[in-house]
NUVEX-161816 format. One line per 5 residues: number of its first residue (from 1); for each residue x, y, z of N, C-alpha, C. Coordinates in Angstrom, 2 decimals. Atoms other than C-alpha are relative to their C-alpha. Layout:
NUM = X/Y/Z/X/Y/Z/X/Y/Z | ...
//
This chain:
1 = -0.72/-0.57/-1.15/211.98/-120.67/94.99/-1.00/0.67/0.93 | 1.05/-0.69/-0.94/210.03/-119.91/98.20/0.66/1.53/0.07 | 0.02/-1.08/-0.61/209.55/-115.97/98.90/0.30/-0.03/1.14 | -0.65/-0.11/-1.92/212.11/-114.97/102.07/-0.08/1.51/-0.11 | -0.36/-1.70/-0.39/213.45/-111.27/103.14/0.58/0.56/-1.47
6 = -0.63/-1.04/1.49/214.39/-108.96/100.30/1.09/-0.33/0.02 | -1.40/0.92/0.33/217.92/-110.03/100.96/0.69/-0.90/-0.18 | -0.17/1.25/0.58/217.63/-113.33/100.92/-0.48/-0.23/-1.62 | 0.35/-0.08/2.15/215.89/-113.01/97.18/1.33/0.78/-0.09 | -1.12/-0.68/0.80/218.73/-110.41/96.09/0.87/-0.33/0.02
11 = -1.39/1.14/0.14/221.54/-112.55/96.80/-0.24/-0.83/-0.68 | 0.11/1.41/1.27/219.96/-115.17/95.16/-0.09/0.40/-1.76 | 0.09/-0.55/1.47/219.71/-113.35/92.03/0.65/0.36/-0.11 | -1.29/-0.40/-0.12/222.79/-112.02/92.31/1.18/-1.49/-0.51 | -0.49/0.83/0.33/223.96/-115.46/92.23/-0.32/-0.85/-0.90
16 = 0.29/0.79/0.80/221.61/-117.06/89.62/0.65/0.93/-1.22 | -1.15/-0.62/0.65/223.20/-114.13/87.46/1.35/0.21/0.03 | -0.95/0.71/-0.26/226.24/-115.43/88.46/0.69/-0.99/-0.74 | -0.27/1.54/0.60/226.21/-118.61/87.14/-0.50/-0.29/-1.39 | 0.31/0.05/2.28/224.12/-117.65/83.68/1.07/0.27/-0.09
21 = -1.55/-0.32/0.54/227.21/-115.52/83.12/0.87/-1.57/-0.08 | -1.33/1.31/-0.01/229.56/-118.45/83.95/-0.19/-0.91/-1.51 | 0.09/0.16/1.52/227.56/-120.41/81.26/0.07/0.10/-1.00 | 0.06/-0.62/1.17/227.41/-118.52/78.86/1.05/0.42/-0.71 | -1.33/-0.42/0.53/230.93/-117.78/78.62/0.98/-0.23/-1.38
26 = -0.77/0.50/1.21/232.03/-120.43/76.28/-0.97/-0.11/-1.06 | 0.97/0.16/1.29/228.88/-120.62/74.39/-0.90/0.28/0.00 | 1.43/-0.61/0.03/225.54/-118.73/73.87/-1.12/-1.08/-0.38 | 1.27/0.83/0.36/221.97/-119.96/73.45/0.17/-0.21/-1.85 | -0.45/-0.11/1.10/223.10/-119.56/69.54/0.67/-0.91/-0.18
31 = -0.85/0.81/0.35/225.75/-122.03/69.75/1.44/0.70/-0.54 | -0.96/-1.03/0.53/228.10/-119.10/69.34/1.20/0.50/1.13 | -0.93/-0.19/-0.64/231.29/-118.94/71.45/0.32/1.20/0.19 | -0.23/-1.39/-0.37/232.70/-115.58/72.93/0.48/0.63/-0.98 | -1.21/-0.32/1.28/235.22/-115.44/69.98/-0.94/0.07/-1.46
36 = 0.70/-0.02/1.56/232.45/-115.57/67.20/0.13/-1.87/-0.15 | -0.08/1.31/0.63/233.40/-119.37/66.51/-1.44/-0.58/0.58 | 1.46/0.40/-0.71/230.75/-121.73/66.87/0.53/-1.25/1.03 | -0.09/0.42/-1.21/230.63/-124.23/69.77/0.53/-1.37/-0.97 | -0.78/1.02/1.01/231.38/-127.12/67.02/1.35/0.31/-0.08
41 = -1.27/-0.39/0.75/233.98/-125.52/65.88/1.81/-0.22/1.37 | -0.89/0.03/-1.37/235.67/-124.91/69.68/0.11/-1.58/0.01 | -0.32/1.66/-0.83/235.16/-128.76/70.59/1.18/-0.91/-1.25 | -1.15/1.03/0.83/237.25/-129.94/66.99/1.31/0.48/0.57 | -0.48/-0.76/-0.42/239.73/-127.38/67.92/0.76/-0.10/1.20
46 = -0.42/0.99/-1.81/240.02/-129.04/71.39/0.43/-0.95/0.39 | 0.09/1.49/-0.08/240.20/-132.20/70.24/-1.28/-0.88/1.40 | 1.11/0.24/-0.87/236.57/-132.89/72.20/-0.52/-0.86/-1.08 | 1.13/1.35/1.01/233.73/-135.17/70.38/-0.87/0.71/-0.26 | 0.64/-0.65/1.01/232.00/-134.63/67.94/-1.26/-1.45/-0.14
51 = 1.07/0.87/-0.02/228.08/-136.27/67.82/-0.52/-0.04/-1.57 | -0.04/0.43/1.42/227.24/-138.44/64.86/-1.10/-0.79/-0.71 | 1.01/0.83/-0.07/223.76/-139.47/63.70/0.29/-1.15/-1.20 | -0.19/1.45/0.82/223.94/-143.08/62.04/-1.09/-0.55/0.19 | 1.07/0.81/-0.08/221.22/-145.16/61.30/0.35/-1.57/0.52
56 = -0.49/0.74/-0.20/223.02/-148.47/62.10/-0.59/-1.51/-0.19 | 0.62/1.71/0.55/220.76/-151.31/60.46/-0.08/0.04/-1.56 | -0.17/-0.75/1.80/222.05/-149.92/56.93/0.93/-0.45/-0.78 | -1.12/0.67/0.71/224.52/-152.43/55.55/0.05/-0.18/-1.50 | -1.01/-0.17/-0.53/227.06/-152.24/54.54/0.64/1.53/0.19
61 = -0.17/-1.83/-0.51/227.24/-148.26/55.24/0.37/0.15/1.46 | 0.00/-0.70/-1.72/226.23/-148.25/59.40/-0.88/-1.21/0.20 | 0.17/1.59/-0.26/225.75/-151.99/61.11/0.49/-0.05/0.64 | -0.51/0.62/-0.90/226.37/-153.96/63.73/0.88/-1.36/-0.23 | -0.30/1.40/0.55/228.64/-156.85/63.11/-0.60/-1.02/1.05
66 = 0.36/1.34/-0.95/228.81/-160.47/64.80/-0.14/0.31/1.27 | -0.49/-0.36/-1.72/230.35/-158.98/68.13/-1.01/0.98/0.33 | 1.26/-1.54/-0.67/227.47/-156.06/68.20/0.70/1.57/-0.17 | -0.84/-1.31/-0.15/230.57/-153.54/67.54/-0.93/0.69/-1.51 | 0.47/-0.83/1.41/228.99/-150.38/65.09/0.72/-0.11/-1.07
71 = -1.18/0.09/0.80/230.98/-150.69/61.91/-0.89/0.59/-1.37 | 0.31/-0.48/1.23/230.23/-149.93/58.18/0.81/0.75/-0.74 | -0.88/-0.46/0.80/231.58/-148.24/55.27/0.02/1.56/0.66 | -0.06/-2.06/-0.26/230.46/-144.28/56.67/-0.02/-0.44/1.22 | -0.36/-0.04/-1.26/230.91/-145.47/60.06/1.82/0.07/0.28
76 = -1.52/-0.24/-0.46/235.00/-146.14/59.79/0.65/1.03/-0.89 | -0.42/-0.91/0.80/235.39/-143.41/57.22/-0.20/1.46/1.10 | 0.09/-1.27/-0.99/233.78/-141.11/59.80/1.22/-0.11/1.11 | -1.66/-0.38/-1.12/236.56/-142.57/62.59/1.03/0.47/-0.81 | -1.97/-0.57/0.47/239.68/-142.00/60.07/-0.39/1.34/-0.29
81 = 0.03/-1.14/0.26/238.11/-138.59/59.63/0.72/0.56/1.40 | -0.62/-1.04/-1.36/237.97/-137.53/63.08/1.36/-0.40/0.65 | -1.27/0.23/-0.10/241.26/-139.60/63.88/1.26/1.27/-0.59 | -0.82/-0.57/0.64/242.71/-137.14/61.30/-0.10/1.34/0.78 | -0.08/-1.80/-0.50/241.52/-133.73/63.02/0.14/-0.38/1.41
86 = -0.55/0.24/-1.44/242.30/-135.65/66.37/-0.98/0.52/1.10 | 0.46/-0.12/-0.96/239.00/-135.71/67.89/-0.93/-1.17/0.37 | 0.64/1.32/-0.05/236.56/-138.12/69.54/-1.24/0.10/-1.09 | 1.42/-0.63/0.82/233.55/-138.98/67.63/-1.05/-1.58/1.02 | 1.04/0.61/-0.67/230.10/-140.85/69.65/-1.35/0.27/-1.03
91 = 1.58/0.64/0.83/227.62/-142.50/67.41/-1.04/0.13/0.72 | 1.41/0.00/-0.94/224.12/-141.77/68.04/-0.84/-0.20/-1.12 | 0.91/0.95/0.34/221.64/-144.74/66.57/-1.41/0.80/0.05 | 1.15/-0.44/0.57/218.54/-143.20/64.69/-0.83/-0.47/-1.06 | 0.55/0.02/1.47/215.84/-144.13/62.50/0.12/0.80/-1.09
96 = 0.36/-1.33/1.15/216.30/-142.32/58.88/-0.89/0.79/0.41 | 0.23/-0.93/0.03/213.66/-140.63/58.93/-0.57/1.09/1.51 | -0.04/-0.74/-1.33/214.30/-138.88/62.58/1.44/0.71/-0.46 | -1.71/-0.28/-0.61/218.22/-138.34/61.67/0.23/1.47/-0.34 | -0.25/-1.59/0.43/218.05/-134.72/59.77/-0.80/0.50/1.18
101 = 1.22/-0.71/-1.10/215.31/-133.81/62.45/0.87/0.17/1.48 | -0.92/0.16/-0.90/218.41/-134.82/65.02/0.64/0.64/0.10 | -1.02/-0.99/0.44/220.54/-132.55/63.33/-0.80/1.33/0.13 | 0.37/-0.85/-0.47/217.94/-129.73/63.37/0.23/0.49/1.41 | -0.14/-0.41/-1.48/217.79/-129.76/66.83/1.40/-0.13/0.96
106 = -1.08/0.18/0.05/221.10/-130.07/67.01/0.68/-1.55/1.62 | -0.07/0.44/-1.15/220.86/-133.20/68.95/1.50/-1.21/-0.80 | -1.34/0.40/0.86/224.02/-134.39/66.08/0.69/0.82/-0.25 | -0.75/-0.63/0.84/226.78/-132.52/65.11/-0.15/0.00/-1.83 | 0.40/0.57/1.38/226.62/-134.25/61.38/-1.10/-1.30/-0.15
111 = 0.94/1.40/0.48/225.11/-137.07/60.14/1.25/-0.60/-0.96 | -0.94/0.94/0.87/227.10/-140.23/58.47/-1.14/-1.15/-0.65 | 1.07/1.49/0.13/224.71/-142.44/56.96/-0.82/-0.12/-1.54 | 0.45/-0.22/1.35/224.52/-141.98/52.81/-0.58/1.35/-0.66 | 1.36/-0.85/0.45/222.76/-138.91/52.56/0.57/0.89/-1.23
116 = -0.49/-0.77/0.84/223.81/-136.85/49.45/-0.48/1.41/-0.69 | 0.89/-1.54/0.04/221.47/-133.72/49.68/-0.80/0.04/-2.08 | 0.20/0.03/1.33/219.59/-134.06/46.01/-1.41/1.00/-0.30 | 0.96/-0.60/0.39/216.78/-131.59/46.70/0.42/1.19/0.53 | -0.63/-1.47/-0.29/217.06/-127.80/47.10/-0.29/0.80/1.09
121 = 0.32/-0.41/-1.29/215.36/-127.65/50.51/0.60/-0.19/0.46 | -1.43/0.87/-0.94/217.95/-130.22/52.04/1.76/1.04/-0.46 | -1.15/-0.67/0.32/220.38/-128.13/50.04/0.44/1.44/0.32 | 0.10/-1.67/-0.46/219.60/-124.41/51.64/0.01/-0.17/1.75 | 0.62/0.08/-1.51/219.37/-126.05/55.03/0.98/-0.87/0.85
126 = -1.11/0.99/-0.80/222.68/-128.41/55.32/1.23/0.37/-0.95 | -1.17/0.55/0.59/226.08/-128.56/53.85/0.71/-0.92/0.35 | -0.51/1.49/-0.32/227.83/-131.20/52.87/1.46/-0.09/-0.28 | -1.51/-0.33/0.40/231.67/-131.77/53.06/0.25/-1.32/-1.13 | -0.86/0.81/1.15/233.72/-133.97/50.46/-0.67/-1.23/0.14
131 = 0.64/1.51/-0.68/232.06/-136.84/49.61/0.97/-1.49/-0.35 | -0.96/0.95/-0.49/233.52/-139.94/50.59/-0.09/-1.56/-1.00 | 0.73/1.91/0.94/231.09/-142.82/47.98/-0.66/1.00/-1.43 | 1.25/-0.27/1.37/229.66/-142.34/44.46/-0.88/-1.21/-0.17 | 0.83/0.86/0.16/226.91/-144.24/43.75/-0.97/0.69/-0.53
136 = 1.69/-0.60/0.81/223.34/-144.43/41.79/-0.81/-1.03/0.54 | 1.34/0.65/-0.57/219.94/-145.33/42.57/0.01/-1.51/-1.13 | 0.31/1.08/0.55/219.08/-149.24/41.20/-1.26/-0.14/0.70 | 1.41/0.89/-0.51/215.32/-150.91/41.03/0.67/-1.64/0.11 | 0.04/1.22/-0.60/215.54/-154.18/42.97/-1.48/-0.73/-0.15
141 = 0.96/0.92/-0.08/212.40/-156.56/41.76/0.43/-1.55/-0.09 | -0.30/1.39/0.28/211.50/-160.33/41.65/0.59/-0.11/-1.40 | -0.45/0.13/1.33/213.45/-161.85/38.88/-1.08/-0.38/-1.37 | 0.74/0.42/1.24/210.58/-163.19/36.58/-1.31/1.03/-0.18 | 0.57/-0.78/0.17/209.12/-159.75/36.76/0.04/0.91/-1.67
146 = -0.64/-0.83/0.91/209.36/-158.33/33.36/-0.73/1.31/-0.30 | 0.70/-1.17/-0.47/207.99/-154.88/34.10/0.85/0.94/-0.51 | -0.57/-0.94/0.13/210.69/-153.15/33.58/1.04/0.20/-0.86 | -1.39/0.13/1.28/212.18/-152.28/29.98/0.23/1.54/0.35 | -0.66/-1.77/-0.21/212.89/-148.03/31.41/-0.69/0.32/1.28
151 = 0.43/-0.90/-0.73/212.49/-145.81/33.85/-1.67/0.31/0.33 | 1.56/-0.30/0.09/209.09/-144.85/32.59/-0.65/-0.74/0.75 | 1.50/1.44/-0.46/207.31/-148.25/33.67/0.33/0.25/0.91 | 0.31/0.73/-1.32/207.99/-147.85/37.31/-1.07/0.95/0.03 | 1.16/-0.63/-0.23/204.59/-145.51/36.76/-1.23/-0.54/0.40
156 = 0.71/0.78/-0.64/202.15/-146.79/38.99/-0.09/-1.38/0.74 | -0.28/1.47/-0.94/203.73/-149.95/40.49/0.26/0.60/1.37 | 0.00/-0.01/-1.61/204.01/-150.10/44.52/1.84/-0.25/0.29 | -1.07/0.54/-0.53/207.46/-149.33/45.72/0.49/0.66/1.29 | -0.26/-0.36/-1.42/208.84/-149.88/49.06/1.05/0.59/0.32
161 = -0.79/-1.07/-0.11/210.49/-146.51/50.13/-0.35/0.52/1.54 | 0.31/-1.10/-0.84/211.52/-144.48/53.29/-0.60/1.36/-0.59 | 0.62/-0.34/0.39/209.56/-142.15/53.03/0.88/1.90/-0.23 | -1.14/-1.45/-0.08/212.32/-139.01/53.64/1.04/-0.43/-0.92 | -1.34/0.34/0.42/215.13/-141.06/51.68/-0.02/0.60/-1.11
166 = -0.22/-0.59/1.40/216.34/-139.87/48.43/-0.24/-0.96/-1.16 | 0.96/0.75/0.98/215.09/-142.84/46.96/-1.19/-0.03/-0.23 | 1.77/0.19/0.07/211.29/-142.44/48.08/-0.37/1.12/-1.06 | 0.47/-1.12/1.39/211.55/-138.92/45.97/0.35/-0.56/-0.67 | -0.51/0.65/1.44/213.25/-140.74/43.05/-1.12/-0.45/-0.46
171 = 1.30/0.28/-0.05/210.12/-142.78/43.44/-1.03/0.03/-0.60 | 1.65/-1.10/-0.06/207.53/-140.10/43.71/0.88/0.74/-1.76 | -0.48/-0.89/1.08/209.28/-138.68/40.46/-0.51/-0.73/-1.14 | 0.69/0.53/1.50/208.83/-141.30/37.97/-1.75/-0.49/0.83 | 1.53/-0.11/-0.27/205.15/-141.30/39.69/-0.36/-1.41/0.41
176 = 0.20/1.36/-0.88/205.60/-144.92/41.40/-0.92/0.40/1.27 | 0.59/0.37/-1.44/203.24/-145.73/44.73/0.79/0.27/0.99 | -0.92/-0.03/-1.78/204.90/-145.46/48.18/-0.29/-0.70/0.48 | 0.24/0.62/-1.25/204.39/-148.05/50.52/1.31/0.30/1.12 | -0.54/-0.62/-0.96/205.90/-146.45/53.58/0.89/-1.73/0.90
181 = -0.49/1.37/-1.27/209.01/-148.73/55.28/0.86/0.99/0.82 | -0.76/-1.05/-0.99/211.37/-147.58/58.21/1.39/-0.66/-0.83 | -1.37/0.05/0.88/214.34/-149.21/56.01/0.52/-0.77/-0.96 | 0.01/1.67/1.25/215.82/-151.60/53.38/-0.41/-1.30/0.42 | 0.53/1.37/-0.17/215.45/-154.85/55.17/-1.51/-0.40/0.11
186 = 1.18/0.33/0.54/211.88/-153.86/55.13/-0.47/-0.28/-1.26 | 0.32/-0.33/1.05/211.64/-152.96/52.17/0.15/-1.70/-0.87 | -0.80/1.06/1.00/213.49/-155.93/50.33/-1.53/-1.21/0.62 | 1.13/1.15/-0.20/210.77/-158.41/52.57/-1.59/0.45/-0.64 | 1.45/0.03/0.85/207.61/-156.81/50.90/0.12/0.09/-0.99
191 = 0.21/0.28/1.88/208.66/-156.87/47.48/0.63/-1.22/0.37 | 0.07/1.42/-0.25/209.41/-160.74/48.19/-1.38/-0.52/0.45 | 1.99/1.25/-0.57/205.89/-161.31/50.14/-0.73/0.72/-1.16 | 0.55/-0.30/1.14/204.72/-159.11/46.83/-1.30/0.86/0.50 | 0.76/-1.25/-0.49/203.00/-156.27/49.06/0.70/1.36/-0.61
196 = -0.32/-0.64/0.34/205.26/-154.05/47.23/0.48/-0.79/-1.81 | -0.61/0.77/1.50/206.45/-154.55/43.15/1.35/-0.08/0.13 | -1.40/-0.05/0.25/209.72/-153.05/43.77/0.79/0.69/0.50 | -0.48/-0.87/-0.69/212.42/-151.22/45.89/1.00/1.24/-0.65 | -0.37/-0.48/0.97/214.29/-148.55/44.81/1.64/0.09/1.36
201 = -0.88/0.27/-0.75/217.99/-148.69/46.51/1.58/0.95/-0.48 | -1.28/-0.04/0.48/221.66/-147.54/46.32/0.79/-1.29/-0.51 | -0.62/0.91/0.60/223.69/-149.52/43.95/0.97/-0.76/0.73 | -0.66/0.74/-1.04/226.32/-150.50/46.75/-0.79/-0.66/0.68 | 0.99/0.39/-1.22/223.50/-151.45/49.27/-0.64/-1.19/-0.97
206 = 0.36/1.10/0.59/221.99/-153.67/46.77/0.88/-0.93/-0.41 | -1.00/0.82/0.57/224.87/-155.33/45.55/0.53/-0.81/0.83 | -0.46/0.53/-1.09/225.61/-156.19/48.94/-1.06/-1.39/0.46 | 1.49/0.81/-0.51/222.22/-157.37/50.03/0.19/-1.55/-1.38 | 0.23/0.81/1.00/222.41/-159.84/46.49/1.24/-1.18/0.44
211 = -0.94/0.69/-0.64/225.87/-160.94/47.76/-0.11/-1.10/1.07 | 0.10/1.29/-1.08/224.84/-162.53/51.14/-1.44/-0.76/0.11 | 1.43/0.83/0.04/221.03/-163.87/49.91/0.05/-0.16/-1.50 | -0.51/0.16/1.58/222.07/-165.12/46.05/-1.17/-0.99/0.03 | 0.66/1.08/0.78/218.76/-167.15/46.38/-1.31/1.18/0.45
216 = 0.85/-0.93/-0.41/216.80/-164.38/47.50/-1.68/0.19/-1.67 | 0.67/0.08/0.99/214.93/-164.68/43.85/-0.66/1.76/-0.56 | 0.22/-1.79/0.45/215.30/-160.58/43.43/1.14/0.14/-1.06 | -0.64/-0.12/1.10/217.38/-159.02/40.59/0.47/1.62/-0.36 | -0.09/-1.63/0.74/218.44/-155.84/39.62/-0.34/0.49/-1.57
221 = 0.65/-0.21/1.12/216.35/-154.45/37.01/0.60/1.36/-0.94 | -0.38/-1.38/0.55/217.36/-150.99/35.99/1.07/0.74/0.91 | -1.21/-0.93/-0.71/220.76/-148.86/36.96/-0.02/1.16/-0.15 | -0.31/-1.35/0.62/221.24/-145.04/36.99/0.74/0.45/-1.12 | -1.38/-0.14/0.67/223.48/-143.96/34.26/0.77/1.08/0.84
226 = -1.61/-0.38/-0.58/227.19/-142.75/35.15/-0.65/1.72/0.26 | 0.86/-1.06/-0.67/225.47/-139.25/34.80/-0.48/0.27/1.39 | 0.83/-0.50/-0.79/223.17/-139.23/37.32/0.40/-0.83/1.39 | -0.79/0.46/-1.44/225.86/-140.70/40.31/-0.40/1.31/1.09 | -0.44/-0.86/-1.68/225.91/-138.94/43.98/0.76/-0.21/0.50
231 = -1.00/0.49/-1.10/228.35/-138.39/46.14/-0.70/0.52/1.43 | 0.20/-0.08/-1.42/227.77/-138.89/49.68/0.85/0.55/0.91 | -1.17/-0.68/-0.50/229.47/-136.88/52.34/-0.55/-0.08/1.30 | 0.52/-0.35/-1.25/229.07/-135.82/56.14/-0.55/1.18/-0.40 | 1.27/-1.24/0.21/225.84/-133.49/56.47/0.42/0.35/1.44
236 = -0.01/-0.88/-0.98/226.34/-130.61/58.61/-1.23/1.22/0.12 | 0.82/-1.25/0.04/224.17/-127.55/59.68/0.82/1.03/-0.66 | -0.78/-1.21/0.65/224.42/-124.39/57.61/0.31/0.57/1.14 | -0.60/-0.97/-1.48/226.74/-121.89/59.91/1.50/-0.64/0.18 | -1.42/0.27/-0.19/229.82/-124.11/59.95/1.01/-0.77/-0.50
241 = -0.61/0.40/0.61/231.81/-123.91/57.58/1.72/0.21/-0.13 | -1.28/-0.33/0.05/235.24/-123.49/58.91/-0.19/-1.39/0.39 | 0.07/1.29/-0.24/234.38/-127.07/60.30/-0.15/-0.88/-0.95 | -0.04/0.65/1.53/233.39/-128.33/56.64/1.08/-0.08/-0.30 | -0.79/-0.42/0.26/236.43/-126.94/55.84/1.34/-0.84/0.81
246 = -0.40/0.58/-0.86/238.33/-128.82/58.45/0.11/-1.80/-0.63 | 0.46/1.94/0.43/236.75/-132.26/57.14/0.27/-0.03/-1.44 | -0.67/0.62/1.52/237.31/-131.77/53.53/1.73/-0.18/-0.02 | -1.31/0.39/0.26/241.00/-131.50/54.56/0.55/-1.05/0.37 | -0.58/1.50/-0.32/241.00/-134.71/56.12/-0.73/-1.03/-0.68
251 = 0.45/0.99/1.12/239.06/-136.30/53.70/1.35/-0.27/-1.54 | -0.52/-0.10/0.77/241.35/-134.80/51.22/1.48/-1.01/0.09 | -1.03/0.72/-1.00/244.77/-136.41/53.57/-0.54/-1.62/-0.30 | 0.48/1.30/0.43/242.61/-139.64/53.56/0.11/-0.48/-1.74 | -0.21/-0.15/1.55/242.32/-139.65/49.67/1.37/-0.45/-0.11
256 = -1.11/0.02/0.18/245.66/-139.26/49.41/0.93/-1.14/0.59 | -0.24/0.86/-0.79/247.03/-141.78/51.71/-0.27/-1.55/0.08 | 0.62/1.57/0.61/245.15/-144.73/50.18/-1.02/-0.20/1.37 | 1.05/0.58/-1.42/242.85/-144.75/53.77/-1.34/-0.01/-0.94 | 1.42/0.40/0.62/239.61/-144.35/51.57/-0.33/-1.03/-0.95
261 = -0.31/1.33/1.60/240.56/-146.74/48.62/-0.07/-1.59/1.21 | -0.25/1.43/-0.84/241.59/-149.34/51.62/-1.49/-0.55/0.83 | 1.17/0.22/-0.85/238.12/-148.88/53.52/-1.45/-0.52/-1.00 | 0.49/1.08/0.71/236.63/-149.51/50.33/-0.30/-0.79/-0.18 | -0.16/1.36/-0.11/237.92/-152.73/49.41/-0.35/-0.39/1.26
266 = 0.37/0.86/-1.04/237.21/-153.85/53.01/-1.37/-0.06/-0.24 | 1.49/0.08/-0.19/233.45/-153.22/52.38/-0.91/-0.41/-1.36 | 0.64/0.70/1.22/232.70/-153.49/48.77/0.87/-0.77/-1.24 | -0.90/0.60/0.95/236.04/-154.91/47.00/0.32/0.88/-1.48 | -0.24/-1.46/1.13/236.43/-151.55/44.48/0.10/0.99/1.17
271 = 0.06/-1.47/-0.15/236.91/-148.20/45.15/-0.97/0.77/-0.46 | 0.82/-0.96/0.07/233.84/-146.39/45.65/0.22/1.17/0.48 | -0.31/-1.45/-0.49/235.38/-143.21/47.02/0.49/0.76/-0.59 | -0.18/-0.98/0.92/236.29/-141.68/43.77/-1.48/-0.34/-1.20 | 0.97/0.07/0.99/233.74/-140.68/40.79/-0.04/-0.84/-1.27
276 = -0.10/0.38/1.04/233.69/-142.64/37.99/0.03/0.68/-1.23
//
């Protein structure tokens, strides 16, 4: 702003404090509404939209079909959610490992896209509402690999992992290699060109992948036991949990209603939305 007469500046500041006020009315630099609620919380409340990081090359979870429309198993579970609290919801297409970093900066409301919080950093730093899939980690190698009679042996073989996913720690746990991919369909092509030994995957996601490439010459080697299942849910920032609270009751409504059992079967032919 060019320097004029003292009264031309003091009006103008008069009026740029004007218009902060105005801003600020419904929601602080905090994300904290006049009323204490948080600015999430106002827009469900409103029936406004709610932003939703998805990875969307993650089938059958978050995908594009034939027509290019977004679809997947946590993509139409997330619409019959917000259908249920009667608000919009606008997908926003991220690589994994950007999508929690999206949510930091709160450039997502949640996240829809498998994540099941399994370490105690992710777990002091997000909550997660009702989860919607159980599932366990499976190793995916070539079939005439015989490498793998336990757990133990994936010690020192090469496997292709995001490098943030909850499979790349699984990984790094039994003390496997990393070769760094941005997602499964990488992954699955270097343990085929045999730059990797072996992927490490969700049991739905593989089962799928085996389904539409049955010559693919991969195999499922080793399963989690029933134990050591996850459930997957929508990841939120800590701070709002009258909005968690909100979504487990329309998860709960869904449940009930047969909408999660039905979205199921459309994607994997069972009911993965209760625990085993």
């Amino acid at each position: 702003m060019k320097r004029r007469a003292l009264l031309t500046l003091a009006a103008s500041t008069l009026l740029l404090a004007a218009c902060s006020q105005s801003n600020t009315n419904d929601a602080d630099t905090t994300g904290k509404a006049s009323d204490g609620s948080s600015e999430l919380l106002q827009r469900v409340n409103s029936s406004g939209t709610i932003n939703v990081g998805t990875e969307g090359t993650y089938p059958p979870f978050t995908y594009h079909d034939e027509s290019g429309k977004l679809t997947g198993y946590d993509v139409e579970v997330t619409r019959a959610v917000a259908d249920k609290l009667g608000v919009k919801v606008d997908f926003k297409e991220t690589q994994w490992d950007a999508m929690l970093a999206g949510l930091d900066s709160k450039r997502f409301d949640m996240v829809a896209n498998q994540v099941s919080l399994t370490t105690p950093e992710r777990m002091a730093k997000y909550d997660k509402a009702t989860a919607y899939s159980w599932s366990g980690a499976v190793v995916l190698a070539p079939k005439d690999d015989s490498r793998y009679s336990s757990w133990e042996a994936l010690k020192g073989l090469r496997s292709a992992q995001s490098l943030s996913s909850n499979y790349g720690e699984l990984a790094e746990r039994y003390q496997a290699e990393i070769v760094p991919v941005d997602g499964m369909a990488q992954a699955v092509e270097l343990v085929k060109q045999g730059r990797a030994d072996f992927t490490m995957n969700d049991n739905l996601a593989v089962l799928d992948y085996l389904k539409k490439f049955p010559n693919s010459g991969l195999e499922i080697k080793l399963v989690a036991p029933a134990s050591e299942q996850r459930g997957s849910g929508l990841i939120l920032r800590k701070g709002d949990d009258a909005v968690v609270a909100k979504i487990d009751e329309a998860m709960a409504a869904l449940q009930a209603d047969g909408t999660l059992t039905k979205i199921s079967q459309e994607f994997f032919g069972a009911d993965i939305s209760k625990q085993n």
